[in-house]
Structure formats: C-alpha cells, structure tokens
N, C-alpha and C positions, 0 to 999 in steps of 0.2 A: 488536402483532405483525402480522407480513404476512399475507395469506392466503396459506393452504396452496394451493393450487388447481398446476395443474402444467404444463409447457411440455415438449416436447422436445428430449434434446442436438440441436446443431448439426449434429454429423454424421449422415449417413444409415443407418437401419436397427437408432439405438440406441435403448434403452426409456427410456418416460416419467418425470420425475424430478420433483421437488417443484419449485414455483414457482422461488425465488431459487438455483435449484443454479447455482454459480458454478465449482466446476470440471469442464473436460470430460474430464479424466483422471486421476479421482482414485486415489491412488498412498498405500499406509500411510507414513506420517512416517518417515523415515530415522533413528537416532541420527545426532548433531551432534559435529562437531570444537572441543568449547569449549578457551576462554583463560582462565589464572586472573583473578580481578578486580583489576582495577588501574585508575588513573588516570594514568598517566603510559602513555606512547605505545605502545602495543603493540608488544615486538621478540622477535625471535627466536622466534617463533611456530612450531610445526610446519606441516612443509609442506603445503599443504593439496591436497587430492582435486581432481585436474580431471577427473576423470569428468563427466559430463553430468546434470545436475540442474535443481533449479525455477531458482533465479540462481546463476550463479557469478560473482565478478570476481576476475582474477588481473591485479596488478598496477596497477590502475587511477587516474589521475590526471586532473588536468583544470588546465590552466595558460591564464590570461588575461595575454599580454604576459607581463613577469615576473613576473606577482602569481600564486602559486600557491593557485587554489582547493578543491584536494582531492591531497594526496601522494598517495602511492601505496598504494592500501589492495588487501589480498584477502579475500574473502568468498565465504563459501560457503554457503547456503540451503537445506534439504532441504524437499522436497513435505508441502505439509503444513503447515509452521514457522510462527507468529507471532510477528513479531517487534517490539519498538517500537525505533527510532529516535530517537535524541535526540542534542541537543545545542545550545548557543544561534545565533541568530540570526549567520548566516555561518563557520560550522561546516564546512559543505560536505554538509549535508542534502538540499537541495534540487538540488545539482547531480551529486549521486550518484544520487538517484532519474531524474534526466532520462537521466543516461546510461544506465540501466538499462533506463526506457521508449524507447530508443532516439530520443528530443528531444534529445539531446548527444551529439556526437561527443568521446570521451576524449581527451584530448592523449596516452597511450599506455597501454598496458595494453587487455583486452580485458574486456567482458560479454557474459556469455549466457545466455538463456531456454531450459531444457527443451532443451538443445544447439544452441540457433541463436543467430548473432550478434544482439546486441540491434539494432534500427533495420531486422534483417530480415522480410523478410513471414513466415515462421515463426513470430520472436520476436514480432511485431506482433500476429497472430493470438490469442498467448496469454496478452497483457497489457494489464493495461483500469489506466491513469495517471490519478488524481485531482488536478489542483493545486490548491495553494492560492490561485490565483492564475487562474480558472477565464473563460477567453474564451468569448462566443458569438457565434450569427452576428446579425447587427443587425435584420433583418428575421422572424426564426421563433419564433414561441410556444416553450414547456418542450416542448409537446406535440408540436410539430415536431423538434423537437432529438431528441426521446425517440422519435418514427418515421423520422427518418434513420437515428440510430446503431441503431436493433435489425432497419433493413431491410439495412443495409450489413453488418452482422454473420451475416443471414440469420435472426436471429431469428424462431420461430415462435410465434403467438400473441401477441403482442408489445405489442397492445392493453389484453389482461387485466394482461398482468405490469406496464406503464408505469402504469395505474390505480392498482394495489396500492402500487407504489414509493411513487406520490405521495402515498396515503391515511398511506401509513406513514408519509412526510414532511411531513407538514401544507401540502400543496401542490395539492393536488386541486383547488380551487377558484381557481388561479391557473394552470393547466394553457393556458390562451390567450392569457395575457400572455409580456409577450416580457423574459428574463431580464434583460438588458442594464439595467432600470430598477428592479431588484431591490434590496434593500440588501446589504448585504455577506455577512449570515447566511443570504437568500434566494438570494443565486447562490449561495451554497454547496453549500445544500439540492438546488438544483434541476442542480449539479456532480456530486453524491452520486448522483443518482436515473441520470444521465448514464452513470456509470462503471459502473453496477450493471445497465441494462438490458442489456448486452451481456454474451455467454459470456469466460469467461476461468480462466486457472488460476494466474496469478498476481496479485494486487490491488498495487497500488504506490499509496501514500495520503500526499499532503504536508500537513502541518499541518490535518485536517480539521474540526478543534472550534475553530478561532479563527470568531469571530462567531456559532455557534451558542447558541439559548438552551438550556436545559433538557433542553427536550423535543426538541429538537432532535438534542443531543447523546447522548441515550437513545435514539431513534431508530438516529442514526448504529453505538452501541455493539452493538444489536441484529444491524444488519444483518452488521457485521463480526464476531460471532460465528456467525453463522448461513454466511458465508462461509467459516469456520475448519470448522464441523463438516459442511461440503459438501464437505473435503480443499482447500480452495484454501491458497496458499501468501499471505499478510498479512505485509506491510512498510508500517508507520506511522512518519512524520516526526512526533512530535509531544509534547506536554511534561501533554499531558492525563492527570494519575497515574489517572483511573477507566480509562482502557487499558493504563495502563503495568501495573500492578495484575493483568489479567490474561493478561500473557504470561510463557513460560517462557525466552525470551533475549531480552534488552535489547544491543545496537550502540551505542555511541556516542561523537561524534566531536569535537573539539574545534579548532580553527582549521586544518580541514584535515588533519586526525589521528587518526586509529584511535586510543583510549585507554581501549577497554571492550570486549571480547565473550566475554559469557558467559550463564550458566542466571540469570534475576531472582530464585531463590531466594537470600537469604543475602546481599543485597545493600540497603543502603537505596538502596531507589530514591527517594526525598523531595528526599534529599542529592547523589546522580547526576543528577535531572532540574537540579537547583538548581546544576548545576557543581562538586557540590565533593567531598570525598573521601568513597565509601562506605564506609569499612572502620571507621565509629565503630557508633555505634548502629543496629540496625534495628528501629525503630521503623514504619521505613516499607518492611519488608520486602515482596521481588514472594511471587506466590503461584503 
C-alpha cells in the first residue's frame, strides 16, 4: 500500500488531501443511461445526455483511408464511473481511448472532458493517458521523467509522492535508470508510476496488465482503486478479469462496434471478455 503521507490540490488556496488523490474535482457519481446486454451491435439506443460530464462521445468514428477503425459509437461517462473496456485486439480500444486523450483527431463526431473539447488545454489539463504502448525520452532516468511531468503539472511536493509511486512499484531502486532499456513489464511499471504522478480527474488506461508480473499487477489494481475512491472517473482497455471483476459497467466493442454497454452485474463477464455471448451461464458473474 502507498503511503498515506499528503500533497496539495493543484489549485490554489485548496486543502491538503491524502497522498495519491487523483481527482481535483471530485463530484458524487451521477446514475447512468445503461443498455440492455447484448452482443450484437448496439441500436437504437436512447438518446443520450449531452450535458457536460467526465467524457462524453456523440457520434464518434475514426476512419483510416477506407478501412473503418471505430464506427460511430456515443458514450457517456459520469464523474466517478469505473469502467472496463474490452474487446479483442483491433476492436477499436485503443483508438477510442486516444481520441479521448485528445492523441487522435476523430474522423467525425466529437469527445469531451468535463465540457472541453478533448485535445483542448482544458480537456488536457484533466486527463492523465496510460498507453500500452508507453514512449520515453532517450536520455532521462524514471526519476527524471517523474520530475518533469509532476513539475509541468505543478505538482507540489512531488519528490515524496514520486518515491512512494515507485516503492509501491517495485521500482525504487531503478529510479536512475533510463526506461528505454527496461523490459516490457518495466516500462510499464515505470508508465503506471508516469500517469499517476500527475493531478487528474479522468484516468484513461490502455491494456495495462500486459507484461506485468503479480505483484506488479496487484500493485497496479491497488492504485486504480484508490483512484476510484479519490472520485476520479477509470476507463480500463483491458481483458484482465481481477479488474473486470471489480467494475460496475463493462463497454465493449467488437471490430469497430459498440455491442455491450451496460451495469457488470448479471453478465458473464468470462464469456464477454472471451468474445462470446454473455447471456448463458454466469459463472463468471461482474460484482
């Protein structure tokens, strides 16, 4: 577990909060516009709320040449929500999360963060993006990477908290090594500790338990609850049932297709992560 030890919000004049408080406007959980459960492609949906929220996407697609990466899905997120994400490899998980962190421009439709266009310095401000897939700079230890992003964020105290991260992460003693020569569960780790030092009220997380060992992953699972009960709003890309397990809506999307959104109660999620129809046994009921 992390130390408790404590930073202050980013903005001025608010009071001190537990070390890893990760939202800075935490807001009670909205009820949600759910969809019955189904496998085949979501239609005729109620229309949904564009009022202003943690994410909203109305309309949203993403088209490479003719090859359509993501049709046209709408979503809607309240403050708060946990949510997992699934679906198999080119799905269009990955390029839903980027449009959201504002790293993809939609071919049409629009996203937005807490009412700002996503890719804006608002949206930016309030979205801390995990990839899977996690670049650094060639030259800067973990340890530099981790006082860049919490100086650039204005993080205060940022020292203690970047310690903590990395104790939490079994990374502490590799805190001056330079990522880039990491193995693949090591940049993970040290991607994880990245997206966590900075303030944020949305988390957007792509596949983050591929290459993680154990502890690693138990780690990980700590800190995104502790995220959840800070009020931040959790969107997980990912097929890891000990997270799927603990959320209360499951998204998920199939060759480009909305074909799931609803509560993980009453659903085998075993047989959704695995692609195939939830509506037999649950065995591998969400909770």
């Amino acid at each position: 577990m992390v130390a408790t030890n404590t930073r202050r919000k980013q903005s001025a004049g608010c009071a001190e909060r537990p070390l890893l408080t990760v939202s800075r406007h935490p807001t009670p959980p909205h009820r949600r516009t759910q969809v019955d459960v189904d496998t085949k492609v979501v239609e005729d949906a109620p229309t949904i709320d564009t009022s202003p929220c943690a994410l909203l996407a109305i309309d949203v697609s993403k088209t490479y040449g003719d090859a359509p990466a993501l049709n046209p899905v709408s979503l809607r997120v309240e403050t708060g929500d946990r949510v997992a994400l699934i679906g198999h490899n080119g799905s269009g998980k990955t390029t839903f999360l980027k449009m959201s962190a504002g790293l993809l421009d939609p071919s049409s439709g629009e996203v937005s963060i807490n009412g700002n266009k996503a890719g804006s310095l608002g949206a930016r401000a309030d979205v801390s993006y995990i990839s899977d897939q996690p670049t650094f700079y060639d030259d800067l230890s973990v340890w530099e990477h981790l006082e860049y992003v919490a100086r650039l964020h204005g993080v205060d105290e940022w020292e203690q908290l970047a310690a903590d991260l990395l104790a939490h992460l079994g990374l502490y003693d590799r805190a001056d090594e330079l990522p880039n020569r990491f193995s693949r569960g090591l940049k993970q780790k040290a991607a994880i500790a990245i997206g966590f030092i900075r303030p944020f009220d949305v988390l957007l997380v792509d596949e983050p338990f591929v290459g993680l060992d154990a502890a690693g992953k138990e780690a990980l699972l700590t800190l995104l609850q502790q995220a959840s009960d800070e009020g931040a709003t959790v969107i997980v890309a990912t097929h890891e049932l000990s997270f799927v397990h603990t959320v209360k809506r499951i998204v998920a999307l199939r060759d480009g297709q909305l074909v799931h959104d609803g509560p993980a109660t009453g659903v085998n999620v075993d047989a959704l992560v695995r692609n195939e129809d939830p509506a037999g046994e649950h065995d591998g009921e969400g909770k």
